[in-house]
C-alpha positions as CSV (number, residue, x, y, z in Angstrom):
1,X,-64.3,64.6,9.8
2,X,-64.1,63.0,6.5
3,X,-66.3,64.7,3.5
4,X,-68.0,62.8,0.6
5,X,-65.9,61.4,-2.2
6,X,-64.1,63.0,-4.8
7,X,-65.3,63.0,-8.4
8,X,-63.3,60.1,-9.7
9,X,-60.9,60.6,-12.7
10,X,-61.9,59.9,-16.6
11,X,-59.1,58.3,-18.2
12,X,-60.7,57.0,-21.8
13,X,-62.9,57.9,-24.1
14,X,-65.4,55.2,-22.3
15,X,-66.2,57.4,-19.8
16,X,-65.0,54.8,-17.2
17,X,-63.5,56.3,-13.9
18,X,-60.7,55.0,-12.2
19,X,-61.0,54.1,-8.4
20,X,-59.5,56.0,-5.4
21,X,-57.3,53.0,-5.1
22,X,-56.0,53.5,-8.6
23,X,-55.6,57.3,-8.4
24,X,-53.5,56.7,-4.9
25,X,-51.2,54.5,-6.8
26,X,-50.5,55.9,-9.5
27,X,-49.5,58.9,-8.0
28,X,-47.2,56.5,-5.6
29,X,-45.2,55.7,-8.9
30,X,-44.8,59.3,-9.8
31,X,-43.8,60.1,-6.2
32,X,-41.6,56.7,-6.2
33,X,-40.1,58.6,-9.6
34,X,-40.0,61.9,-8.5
35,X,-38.1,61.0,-5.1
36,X,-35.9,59.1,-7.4
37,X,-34.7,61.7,-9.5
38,X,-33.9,63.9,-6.3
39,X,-32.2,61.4,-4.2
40,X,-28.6,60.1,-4.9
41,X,-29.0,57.0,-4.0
42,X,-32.2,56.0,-3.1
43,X,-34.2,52.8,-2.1
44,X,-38.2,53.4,-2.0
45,X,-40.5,51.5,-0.9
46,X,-44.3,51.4,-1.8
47,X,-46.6,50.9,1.3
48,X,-43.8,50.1,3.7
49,X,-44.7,47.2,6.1
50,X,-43.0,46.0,9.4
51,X,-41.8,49.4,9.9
52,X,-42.0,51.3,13.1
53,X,-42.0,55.2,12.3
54,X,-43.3,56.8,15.6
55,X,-41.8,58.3,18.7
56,X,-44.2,57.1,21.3
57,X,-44.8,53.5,21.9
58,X,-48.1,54.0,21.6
59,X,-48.3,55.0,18.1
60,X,-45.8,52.6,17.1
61,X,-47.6,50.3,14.5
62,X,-46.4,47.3,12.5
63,X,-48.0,47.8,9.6
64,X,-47.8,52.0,9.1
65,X,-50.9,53.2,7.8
66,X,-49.1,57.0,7.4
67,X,-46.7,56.3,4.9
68,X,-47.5,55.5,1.8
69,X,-44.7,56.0,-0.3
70,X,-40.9,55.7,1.7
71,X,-37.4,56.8,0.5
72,X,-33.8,56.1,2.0
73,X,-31.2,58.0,0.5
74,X,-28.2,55.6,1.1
75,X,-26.1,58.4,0.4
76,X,-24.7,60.0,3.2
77,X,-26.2,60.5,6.6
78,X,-29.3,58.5,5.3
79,X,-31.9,60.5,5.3
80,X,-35.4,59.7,5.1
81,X,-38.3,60.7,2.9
82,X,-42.2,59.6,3.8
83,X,-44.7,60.5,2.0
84,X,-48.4,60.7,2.4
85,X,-51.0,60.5,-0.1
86,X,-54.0,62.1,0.2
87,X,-55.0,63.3,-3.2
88,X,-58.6,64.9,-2.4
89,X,-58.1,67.4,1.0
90,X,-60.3,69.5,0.2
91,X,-63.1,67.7,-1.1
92,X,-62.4,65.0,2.1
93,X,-61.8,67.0,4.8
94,X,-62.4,70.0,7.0
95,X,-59.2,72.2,6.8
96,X,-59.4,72.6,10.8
97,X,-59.5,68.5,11.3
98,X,-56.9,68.2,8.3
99,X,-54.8,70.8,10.5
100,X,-55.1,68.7,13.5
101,X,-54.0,65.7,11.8
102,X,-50.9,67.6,10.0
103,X,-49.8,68.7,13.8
104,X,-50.0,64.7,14.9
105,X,-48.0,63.9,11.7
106,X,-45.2,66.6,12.3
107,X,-45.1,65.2,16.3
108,X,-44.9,62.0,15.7
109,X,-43.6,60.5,12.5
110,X,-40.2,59.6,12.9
111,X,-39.0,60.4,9.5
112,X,-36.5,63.4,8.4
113,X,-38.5,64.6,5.4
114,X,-42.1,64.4,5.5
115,X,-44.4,65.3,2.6
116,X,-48.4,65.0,1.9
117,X,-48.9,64.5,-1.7
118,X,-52.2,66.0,-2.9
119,X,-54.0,66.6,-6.3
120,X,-54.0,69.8,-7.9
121,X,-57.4,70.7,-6.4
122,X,-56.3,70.8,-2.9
123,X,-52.7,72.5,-3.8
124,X,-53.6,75.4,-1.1
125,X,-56.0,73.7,1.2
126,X,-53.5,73.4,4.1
127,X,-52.9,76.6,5.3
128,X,-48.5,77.2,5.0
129,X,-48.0,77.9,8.7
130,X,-49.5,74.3,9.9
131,X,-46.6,72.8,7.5
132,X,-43.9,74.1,10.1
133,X,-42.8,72.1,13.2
134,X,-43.5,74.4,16.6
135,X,-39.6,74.8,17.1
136,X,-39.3,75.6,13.8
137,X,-36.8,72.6,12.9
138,X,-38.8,70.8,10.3
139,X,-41.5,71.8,7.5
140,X,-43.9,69.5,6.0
141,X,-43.5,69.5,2.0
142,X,-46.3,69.1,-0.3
143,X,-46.1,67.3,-3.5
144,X,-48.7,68.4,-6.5
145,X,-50.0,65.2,-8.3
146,X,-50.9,66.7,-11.6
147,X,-53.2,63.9,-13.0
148,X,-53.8,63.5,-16.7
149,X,-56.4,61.7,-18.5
150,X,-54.2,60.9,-21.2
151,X,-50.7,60.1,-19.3
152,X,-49.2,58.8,-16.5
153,X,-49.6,61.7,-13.1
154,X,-46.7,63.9,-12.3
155,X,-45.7,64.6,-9.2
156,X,-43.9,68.0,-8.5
157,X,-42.7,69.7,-5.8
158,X,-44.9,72.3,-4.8
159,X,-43.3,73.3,-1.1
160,X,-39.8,71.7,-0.3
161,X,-39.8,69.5,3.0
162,X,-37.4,70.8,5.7
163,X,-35.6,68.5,7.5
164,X,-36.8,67.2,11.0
165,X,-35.1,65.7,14.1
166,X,-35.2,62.2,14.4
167,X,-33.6,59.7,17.2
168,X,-31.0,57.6,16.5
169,X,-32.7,55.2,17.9
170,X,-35.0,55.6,14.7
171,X,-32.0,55.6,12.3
172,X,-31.1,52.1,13.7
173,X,-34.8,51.0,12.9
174,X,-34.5,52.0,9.5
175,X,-30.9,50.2,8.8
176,X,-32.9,47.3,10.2
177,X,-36.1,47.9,8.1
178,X,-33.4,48.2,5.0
179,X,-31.8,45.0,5.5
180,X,-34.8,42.4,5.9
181,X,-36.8,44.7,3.2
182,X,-36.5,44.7,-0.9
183,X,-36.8,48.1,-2.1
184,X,-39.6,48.5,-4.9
185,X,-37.6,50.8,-6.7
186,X,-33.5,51.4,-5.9
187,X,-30.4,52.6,-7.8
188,X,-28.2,49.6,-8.5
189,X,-24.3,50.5,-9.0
């Protein structure tokens, strides 16, 4: 169940705090960065809509409340990179509800890299076991948002995503996604 509120971030000499809604995207563009710099050649998209990400048809949602920050790597086989921001664990949840939402997210997100981006705070909340998929084939990364009150956040790989199964069937939703979709950020050649 969810906890109070974080303390929100100071970021002038004012003493005025920024909103949860401003902390979450700002650490979208240091993700959106981040991902960009690792990828070769990658399209990401800020709070993806239209795109169905889960395996049961019952979870399938149009607009996808679990990914907040989504890369395609054109390069290649296509991979895909989701990532979830939820600055605050610890201060917002219990680590056992947390852990029951983490197995959910490895079960049924459709996406081949998945990673929960959190602030510095919560960097060893989620205990490194519940990051693994049950057959082993897949790990949940974890991105640190190191937040700044002087500077933009920076996002840094903390644990590295492993790569999960998805359905073709998936793939095929992505191309899709890809076509009818501008990218917020891509590499133009």
């Amino acid at each position: 169940m969810p906890k109070t509120q974080s303390a929100p971030l100071v970021i002038s000499s004012e003493d005025r705090a920024i909103s949860e809604k401003q902390r979450k995207g700002r650490a979208a563009n240091a993700i959106a960065e981040l991902l960009v710099r690792r990828l070769l050649v990658p399209k990401v998209y800020m709070e993806p809509k239209g795109l169905k990400i889960f395996l049961k048809p019952k979870f399938e949602l149009n607009e996808n409340p679990w990914v907040d920050v989504l890369a395609i790597d054109r390069a290649g086989s296509g991979d895909t990179h989701g990532v979830l921001i939820g600055l605050s664990l610890m201060k917002d949840f219990d680590r056992s509800d947390f852990e029951a939402f983490l197995k959910f997210y490895i079960t049924k997100a459709a996406i081949h890299f998945k990673y929960i981006a959190v602030d510095s705070e919560s960097i060893d909340f989620v205990s490194k076991q519940a990051l693994f998929a049950a057959d082993g084939i897949g790990r949940v990364g974890i991105i640190e948002i190191v937040e700044k009150s002087s500077a933009p956040p920076e996002a840094r790989i903390a644990i590295q995503a492993e790569r999960f199964r998805v359905e073709s069937k998936w793939i095929k939703e992505f191309d899709i996604f890809q076509k009818k979709t501008a990218a917020d950020m891509e590499i133009r050649g």
